[in-house]
Residue frames relative to the residue before (quaternion, step in Angstrom):
aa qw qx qy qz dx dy dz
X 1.0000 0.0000 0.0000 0.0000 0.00 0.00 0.00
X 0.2904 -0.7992 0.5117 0.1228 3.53 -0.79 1.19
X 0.0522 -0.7410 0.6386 0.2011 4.04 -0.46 0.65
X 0.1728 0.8337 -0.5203 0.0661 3.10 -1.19 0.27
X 0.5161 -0.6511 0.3837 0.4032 3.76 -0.50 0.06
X 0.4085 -0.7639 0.4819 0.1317 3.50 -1.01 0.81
X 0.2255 -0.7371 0.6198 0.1470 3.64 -0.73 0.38
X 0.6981 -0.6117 0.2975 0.2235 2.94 -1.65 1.33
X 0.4918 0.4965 -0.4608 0.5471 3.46 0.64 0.71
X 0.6703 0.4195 -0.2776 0.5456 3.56 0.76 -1.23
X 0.5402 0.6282 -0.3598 0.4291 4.00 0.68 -0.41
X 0.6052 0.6694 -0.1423 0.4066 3.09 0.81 -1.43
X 0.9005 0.2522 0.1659 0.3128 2.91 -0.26 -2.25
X 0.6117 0.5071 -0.0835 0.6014 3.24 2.15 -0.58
X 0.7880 0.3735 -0.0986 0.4794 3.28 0.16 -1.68
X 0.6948 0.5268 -0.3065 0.3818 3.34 0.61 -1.45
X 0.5620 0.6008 -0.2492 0.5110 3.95 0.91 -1.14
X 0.7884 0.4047 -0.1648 0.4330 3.60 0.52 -1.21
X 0.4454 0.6760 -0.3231 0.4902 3.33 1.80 -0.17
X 0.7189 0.4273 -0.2221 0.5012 3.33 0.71 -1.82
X 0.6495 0.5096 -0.4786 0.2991 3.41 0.63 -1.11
X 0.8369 0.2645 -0.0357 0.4778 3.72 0.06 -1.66
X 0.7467 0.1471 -0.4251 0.4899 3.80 0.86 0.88
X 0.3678 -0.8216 0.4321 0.0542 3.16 0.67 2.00
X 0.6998 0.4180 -0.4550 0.3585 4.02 0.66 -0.79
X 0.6941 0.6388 -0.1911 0.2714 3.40 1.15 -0.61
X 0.3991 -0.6493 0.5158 0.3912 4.13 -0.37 1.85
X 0.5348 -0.2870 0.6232 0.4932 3.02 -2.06 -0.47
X 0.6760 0.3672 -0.5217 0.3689 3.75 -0.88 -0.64
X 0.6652 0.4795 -0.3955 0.4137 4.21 0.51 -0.46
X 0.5221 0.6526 -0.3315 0.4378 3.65 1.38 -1.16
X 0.6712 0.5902 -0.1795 0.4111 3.22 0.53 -2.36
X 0.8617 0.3499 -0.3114 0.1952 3.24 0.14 -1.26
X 0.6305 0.5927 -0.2895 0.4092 3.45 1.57 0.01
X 0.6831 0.3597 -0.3196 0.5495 3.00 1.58 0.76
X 0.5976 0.6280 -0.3353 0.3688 3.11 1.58 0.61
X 0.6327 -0.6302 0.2392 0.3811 3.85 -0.56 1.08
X 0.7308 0.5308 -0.2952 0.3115 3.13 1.29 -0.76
X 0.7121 0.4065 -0.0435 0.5709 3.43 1.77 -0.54
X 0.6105 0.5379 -0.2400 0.5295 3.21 1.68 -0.19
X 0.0187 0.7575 -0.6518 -0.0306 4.13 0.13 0.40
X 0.9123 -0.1288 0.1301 0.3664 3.46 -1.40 0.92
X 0.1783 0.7972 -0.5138 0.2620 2.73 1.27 1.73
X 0.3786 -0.7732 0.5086 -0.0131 3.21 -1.57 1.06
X 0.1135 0.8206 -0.5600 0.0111 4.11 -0.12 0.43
X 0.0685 0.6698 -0.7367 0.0630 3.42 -1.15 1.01
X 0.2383 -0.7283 0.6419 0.0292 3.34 -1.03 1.42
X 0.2317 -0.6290 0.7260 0.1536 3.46 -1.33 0.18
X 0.1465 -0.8525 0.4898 -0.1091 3.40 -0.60 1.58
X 0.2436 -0.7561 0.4452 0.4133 3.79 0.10 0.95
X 0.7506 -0.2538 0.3552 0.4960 3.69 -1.53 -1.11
X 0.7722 0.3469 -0.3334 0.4150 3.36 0.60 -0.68
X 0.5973 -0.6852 0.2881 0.3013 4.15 1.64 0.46
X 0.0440 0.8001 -0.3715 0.4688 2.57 2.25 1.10
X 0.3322 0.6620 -0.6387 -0.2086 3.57 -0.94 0.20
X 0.6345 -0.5852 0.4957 -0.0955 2.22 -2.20 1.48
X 0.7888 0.0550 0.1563 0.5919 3.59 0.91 -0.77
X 0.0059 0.7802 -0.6254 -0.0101 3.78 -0.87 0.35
X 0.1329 -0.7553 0.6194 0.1679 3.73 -1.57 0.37
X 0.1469 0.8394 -0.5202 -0.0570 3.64 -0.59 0.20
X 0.4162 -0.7615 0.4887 -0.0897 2.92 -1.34 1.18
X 0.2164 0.8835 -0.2972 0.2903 3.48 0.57 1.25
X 0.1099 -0.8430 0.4986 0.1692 3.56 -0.83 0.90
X 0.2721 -0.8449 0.4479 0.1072 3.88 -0.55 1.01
X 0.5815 -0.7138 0.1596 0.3562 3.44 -0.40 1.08
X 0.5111 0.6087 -0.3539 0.4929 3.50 1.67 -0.21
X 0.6280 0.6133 -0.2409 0.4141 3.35 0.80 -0.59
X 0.3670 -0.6768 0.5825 0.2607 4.07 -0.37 1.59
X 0.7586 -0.4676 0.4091 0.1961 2.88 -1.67 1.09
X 0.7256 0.4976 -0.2332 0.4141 3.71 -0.73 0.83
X 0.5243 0.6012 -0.1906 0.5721 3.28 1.70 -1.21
X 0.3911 0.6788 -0.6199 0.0448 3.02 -1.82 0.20
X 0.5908 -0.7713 0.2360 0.0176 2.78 -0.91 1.45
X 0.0440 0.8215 -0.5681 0.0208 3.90 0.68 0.55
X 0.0665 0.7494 -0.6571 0.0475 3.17 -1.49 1.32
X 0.2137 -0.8591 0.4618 0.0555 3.34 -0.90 0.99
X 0.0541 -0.8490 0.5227 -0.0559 3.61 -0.15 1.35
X 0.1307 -0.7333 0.6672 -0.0054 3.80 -0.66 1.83
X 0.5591 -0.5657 0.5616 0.2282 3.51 -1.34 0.88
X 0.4130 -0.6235 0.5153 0.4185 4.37 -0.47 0.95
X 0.7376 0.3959 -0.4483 0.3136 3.64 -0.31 0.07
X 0.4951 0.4781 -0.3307 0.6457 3.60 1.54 -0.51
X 0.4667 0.7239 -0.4848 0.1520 3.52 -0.02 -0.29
X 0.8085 0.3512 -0.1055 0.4603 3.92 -0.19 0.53
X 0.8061 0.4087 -0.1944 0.3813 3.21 1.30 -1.06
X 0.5659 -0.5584 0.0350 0.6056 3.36 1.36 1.83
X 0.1707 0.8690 -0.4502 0.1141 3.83 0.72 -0.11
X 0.6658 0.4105 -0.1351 0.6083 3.69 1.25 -1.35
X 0.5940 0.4429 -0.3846 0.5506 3.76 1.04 -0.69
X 0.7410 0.3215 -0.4808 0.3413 3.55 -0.06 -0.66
X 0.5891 0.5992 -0.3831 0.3835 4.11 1.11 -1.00
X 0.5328 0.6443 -0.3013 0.4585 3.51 1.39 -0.90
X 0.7991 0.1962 -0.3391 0.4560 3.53 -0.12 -1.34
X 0.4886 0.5858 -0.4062 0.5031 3.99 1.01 -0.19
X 0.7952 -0.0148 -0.4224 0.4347 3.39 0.32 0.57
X 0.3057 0.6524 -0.5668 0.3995 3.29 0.47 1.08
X 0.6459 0.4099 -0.3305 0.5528 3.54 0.79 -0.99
X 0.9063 0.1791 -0.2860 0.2543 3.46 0.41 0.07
X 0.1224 -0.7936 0.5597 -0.2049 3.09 1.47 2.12
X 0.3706 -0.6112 0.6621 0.2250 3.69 -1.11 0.65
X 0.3300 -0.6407 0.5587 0.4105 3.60 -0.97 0.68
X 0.6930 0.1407 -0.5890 0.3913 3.22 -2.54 0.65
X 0.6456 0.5211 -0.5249 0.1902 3.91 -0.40 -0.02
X 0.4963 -0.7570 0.4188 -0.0720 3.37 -0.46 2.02
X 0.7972 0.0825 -0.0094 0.5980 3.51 0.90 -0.91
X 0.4452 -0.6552 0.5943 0.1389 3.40 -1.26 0.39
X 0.2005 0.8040 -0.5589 -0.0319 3.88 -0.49 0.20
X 0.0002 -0.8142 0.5648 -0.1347 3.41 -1.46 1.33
X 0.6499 -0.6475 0.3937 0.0581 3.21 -1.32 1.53
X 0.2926 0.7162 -0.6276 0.0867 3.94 -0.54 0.20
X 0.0341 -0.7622 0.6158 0.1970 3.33 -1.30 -0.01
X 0.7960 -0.5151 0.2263 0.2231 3.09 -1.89 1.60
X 0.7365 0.3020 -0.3498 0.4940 3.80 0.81 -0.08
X 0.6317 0.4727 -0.4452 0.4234 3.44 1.22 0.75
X 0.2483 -0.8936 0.3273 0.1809 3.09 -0.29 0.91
X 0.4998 0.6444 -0.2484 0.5227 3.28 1.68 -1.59
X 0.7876 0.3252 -0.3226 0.4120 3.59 0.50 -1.26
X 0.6734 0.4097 -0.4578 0.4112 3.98 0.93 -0.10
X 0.6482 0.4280 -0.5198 0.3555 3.98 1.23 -0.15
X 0.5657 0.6657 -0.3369 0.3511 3.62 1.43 -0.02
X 0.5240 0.5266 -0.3733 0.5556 3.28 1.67 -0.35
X 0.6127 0.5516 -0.3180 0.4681 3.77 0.81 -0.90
X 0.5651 0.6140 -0.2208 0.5049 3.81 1.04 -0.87
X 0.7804 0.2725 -0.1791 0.5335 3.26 0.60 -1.14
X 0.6571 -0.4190 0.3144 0.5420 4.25 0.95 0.33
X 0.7119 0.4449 -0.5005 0.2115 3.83 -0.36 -0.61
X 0.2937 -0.6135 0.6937 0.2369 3.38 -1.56 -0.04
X 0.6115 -0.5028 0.5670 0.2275 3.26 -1.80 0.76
X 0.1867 -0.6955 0.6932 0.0294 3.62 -0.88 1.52
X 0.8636 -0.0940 0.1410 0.4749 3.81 0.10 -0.86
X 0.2326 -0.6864 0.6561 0.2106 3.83 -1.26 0.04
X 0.3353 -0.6878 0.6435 0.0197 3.53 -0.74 1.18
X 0.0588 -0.7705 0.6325 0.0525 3.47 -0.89 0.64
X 0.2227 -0.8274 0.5114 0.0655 3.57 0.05 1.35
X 0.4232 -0.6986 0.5624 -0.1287 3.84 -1.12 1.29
X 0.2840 0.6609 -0.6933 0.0423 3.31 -1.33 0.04
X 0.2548 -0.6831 0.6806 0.0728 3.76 -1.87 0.68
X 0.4173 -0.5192 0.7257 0.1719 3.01 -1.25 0.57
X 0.0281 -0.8926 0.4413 -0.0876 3.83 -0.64 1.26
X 0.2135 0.9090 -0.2769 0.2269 3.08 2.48 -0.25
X 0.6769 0.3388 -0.0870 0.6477 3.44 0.83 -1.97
X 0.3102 0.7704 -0.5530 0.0669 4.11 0.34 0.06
X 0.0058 -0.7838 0.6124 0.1026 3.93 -0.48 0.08
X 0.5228 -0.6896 0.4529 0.2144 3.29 -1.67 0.19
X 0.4098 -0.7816 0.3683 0.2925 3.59 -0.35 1.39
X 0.4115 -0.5845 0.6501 0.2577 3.30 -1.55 0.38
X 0.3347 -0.7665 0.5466 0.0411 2.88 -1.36 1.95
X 0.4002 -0.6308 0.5369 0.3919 3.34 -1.53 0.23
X 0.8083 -0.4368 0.2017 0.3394 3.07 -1.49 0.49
X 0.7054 0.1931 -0.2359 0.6399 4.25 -0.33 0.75
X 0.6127 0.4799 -0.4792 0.4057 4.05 0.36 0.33
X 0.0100 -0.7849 0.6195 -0.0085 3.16 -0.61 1.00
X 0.1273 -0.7657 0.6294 0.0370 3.46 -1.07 0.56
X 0.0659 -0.7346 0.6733 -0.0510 3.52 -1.11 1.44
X 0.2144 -0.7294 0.6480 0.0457 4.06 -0.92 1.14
X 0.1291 -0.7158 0.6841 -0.0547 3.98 -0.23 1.09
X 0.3018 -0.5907 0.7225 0.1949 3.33 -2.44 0.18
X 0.7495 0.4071 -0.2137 0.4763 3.51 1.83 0.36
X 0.4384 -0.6303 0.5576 0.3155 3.41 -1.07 -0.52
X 0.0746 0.8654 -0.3897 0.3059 3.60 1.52 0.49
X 0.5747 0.7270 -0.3593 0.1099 3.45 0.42 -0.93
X 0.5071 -0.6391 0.4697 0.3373 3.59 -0.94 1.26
X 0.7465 0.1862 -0.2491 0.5882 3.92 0.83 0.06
X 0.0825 0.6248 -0.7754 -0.0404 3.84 0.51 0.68
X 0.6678 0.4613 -0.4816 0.3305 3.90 -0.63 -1.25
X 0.8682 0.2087 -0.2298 0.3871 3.80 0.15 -0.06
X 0.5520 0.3558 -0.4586 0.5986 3.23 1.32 0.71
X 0.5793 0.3366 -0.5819 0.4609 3.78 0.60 0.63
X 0.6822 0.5266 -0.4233 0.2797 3.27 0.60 -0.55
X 0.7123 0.4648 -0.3318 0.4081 3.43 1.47 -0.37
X 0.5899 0.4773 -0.3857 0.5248 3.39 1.32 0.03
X 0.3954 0.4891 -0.6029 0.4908 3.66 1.07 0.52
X 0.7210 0.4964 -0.3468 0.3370 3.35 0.09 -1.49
X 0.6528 0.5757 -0.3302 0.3651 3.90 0.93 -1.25
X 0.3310 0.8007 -0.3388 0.3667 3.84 2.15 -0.45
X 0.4265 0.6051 -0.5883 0.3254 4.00 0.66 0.00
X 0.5283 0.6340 -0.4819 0.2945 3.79 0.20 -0.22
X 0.8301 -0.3763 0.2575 0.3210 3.88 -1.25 0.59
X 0.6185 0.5986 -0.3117 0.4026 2.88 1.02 -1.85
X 0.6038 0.6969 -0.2319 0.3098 2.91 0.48 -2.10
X 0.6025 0.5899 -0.3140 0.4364 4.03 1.06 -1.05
X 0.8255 0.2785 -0.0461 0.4888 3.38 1.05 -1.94
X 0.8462 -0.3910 0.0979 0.3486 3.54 0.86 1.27
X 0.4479 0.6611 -0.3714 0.4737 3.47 1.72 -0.39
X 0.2246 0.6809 -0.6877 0.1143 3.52 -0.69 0.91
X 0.2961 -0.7854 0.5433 0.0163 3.50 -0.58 1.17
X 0.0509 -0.6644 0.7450 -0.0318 3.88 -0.76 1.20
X 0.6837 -0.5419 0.3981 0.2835 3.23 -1.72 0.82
X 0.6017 0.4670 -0.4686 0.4475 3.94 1.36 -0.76
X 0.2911 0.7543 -0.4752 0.3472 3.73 1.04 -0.16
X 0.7518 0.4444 -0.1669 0.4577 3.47 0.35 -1.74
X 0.7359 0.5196 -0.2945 0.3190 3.64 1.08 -0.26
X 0.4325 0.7177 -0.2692 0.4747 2.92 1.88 0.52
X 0.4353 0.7472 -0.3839 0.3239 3.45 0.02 0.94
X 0.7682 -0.5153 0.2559 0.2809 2.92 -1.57 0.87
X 0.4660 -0.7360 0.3487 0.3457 3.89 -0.95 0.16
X 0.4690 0.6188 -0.2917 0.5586 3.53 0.55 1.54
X 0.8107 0.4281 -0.0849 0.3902 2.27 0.74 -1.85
X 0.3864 -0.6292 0.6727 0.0477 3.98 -0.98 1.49
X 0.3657 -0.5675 0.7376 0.0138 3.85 -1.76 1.86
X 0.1617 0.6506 -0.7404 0.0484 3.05 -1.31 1.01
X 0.3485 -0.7650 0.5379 -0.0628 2.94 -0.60 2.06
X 0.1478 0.7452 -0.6454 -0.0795 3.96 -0.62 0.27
X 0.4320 -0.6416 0.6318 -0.0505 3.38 -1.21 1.63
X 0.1459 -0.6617 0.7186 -0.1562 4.08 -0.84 1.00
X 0.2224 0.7460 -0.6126 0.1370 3.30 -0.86 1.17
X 0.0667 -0.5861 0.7970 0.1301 4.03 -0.72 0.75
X 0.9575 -0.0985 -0.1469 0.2279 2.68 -1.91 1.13
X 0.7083 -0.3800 0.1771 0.5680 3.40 1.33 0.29
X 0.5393 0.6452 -0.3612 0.4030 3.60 1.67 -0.40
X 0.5459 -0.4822 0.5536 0.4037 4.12 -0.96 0.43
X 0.3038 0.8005 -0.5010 -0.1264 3.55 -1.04 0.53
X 0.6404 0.1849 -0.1212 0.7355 3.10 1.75 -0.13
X 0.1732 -0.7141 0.6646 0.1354 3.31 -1.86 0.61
X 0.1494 0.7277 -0.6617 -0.1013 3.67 -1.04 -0.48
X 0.1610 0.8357 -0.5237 0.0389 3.10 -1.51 1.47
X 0.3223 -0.8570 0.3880 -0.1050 2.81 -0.77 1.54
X 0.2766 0.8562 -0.3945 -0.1866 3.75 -0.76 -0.08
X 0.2872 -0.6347 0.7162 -0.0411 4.03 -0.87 0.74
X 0.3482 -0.5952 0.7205 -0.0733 2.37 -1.74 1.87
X 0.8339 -0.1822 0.0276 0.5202 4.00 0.32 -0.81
X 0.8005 -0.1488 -0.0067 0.5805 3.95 0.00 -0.65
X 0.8240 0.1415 -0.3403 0.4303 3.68 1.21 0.98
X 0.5044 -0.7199 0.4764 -0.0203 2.91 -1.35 1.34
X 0.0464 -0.7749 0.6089 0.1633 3.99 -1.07 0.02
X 0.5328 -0.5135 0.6483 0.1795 3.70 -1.26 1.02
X 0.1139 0.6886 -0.7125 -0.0729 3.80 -0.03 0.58
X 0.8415 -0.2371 0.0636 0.4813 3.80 0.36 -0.56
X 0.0031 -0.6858 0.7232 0.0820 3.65 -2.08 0.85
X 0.0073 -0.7638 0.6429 -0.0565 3.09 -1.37 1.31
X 0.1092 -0.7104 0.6916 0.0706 3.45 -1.21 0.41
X 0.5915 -0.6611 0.4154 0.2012 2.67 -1.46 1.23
X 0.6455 -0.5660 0.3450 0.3795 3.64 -1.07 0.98
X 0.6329 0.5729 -0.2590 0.4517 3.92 0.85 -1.07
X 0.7481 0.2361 -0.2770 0.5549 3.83 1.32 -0.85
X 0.0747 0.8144 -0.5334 0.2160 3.93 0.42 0.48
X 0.8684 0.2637 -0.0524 0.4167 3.04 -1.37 0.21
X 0.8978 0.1253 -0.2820 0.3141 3.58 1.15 0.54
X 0.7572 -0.5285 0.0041 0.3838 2.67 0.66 2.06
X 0.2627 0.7961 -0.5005 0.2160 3.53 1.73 0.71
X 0.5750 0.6063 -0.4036 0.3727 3.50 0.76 -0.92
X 0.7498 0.5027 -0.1556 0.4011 3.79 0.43 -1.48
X 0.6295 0.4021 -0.3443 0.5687 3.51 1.25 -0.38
X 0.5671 0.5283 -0.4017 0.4878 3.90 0.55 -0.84
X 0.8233 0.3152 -0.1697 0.4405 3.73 0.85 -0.85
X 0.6354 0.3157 -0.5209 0.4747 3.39 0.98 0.65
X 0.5529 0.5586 -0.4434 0.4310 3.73 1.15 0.04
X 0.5703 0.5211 -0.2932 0.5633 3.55 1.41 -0.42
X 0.7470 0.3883 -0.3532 0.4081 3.72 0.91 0.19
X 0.6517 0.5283 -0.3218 0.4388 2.48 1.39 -0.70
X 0.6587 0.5764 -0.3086 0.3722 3.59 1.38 0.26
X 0.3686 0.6594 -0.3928 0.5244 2.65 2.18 -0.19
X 0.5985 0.6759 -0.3022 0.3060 3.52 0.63 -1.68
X 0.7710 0.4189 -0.1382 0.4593 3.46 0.85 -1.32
X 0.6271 0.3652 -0.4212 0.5441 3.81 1.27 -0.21
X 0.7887 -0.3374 0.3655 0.3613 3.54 0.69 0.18
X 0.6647 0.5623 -0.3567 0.3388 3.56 0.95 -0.22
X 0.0209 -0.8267 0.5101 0.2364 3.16 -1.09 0.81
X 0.5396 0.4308 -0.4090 0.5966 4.26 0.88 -0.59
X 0.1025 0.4136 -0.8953 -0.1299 3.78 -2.17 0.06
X 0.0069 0.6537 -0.7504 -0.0971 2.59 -2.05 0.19
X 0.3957 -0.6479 0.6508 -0.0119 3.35 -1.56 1.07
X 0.2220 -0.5619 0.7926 0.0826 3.28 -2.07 0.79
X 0.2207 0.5953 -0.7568 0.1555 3.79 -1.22 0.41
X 0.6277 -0.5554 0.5284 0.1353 3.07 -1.80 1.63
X 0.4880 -0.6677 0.3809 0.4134 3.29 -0.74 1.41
X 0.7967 0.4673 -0.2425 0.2968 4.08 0.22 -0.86
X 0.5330 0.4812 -0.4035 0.5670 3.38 1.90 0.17
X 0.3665 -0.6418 0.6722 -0.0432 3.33 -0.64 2.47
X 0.8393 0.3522 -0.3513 0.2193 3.67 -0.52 -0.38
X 0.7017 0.4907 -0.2434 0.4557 2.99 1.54 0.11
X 0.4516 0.4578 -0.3122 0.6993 3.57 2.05 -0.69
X 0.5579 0.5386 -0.4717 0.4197 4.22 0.49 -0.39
X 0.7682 0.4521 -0.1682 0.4210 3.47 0.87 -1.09
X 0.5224 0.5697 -0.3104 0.5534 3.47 1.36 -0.41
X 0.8102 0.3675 -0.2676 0.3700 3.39 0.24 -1.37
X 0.4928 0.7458 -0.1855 0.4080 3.52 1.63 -0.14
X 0.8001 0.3955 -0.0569 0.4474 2.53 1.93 -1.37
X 0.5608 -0.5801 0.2901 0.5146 2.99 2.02 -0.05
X 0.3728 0.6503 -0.5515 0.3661 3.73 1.30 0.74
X 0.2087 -0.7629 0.5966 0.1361 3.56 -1.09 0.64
X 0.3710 -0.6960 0.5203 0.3275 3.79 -0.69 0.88
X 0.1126 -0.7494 0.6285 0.1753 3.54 -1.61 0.76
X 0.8623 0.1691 0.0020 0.4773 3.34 0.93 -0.96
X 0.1374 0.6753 -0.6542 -0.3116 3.54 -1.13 -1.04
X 0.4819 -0.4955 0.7218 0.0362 3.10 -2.36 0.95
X 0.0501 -0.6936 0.7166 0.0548 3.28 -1.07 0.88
X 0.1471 -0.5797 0.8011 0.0238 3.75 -1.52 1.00
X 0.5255 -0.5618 0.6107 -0.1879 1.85 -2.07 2.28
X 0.3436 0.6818 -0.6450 -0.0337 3.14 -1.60 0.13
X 0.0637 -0.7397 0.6678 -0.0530 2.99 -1.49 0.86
X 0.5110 -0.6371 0.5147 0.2611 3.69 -1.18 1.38
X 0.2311 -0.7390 0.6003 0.2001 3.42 -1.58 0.46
């Protein structure tokens, strides 16, 4: 068996395929985007090829623009027949040797009905940071809500905004969420990261002209992903979030979308409250790893 690094054709045409095959919860646009330039920083691929130039197994090493400086993200994918026969150990310590220097923390993927692959993360040093509980809606029949009086609501394909400085500053503040604990802080050039195809649909919440809620999202053809909705602490508690997010489907609705789907830490209630309210239906959870270097 031959390990070795892959080139961006092999990535592509190899790795990506073997992604969909053996991490079954995962669209193509989620696969894709971890091998794409625009979302991929000082990405790395080492493949583990059998005799016949088969590959069999892949590591990658990668830093994503949401992710605080230092991090990076190493994932290790073994074809089910290769499975056990040290295959993932050998793709593992192969991308170790090719840690970039300053990079402080390790981060890694599993999901909750795999088990082998979360006692194998434990095996290899990390600890469990959070459980994500992944969603999706069915937005087809969406409509636009009827505001109360001073709530406007504006749905963009940018980050343009004649007040950007005070809608980032309120979607800092809207930051109370888990993530927010393990290093995820989210600025609005964030949202401008993104796959080729793939089309931002920003939604913008305003009482009286003030930022109070955000929702961003993005969708390539009839599916879409919730990447994040916050509301500012000061507007709480009146149901700003849930309107901003059916008017934000219902803009999906009109470009053609019909599935979103959403991540939201299993213990943040006010936001899975609002989903499940809205007609999101749980499919999975994802547990994130980390482990010091």
């Amino acid at each position: 068996m031959e390990v070795r690094e892959l080139d961006t054709a092999e990535q592509r045409d190899l790795a990506v395929p073997l992604m969909l095959r053996e991490l079954t919860h995962l669209v193509p646009a989620e696969a894709t985007m971890f091998f794409d330039d625009a979302t991929s920083h000082g990405r790395r691929v080492v493949g583990a090829l059998d005799d016949a130039g088969t590959l069999v197994g892949f590591g990658l090493l990668t830093h994503l623009p949401w992710q605080v400086p230092g991090d990076q993200l190493a994932w290790v994918v073994v074809a089910t027949p290769e499975r056990g026969h040290g295959v993932g150990g050998r793709l593992y310590d192969a991308v170790l040797q090719r840690l970039p220097e300053r990079v402080d923390r390790l981060r890694a993927i599993t999901y909750d009905d795999d088990t082998v692959s979360c006692e194998i993360a434990r095996h290899w040093g990390y600890e469990p940071l959070q459980l994500s509980i992944a969603s999706t809606v069915d937005v087809s029949s969406a409509h636009d809500p009827e505001l109360p009086a001073g709530v406007s609501v504006e749905t963009l394909d940018h980050v343009d905004l004649d007040d950007r400085d005070a809608v980032d500053a309120m979607l800092d503040r809207s930051q109370t969420n888990p993530e927010r604990l393990t290093g995820s802080v989210l600025t609005l050039g964030d949202f401008v990261h993104q796959q080729e195809g793939d089309r931002l649909l920003l939604g913008v919440l305003r009482v009286d002209g003030a930022p109070a809620a955000i929702v961003a999202a993005m969708h390539a053809t009839e599916d879409g992903y919730v990447g994040y909705t916050g509301v500012d602490p000061a507007f709480r508690g009146r149901g700003l979030g849930s309107l901003l997010k059916q008017a934000v489907h219902a803009e999906a609705r009109r470009r053609g979308v019909r599935v979103l789907g959403t991540e939201n830490e299993q213990h943040n209630e006010g936001i899975r409250h609002v989903n499940a309210a809205l007609g999101y239906e749980q499919q999975y959870g994802s547990w994130r790893w980390a482990r010091p270097v």
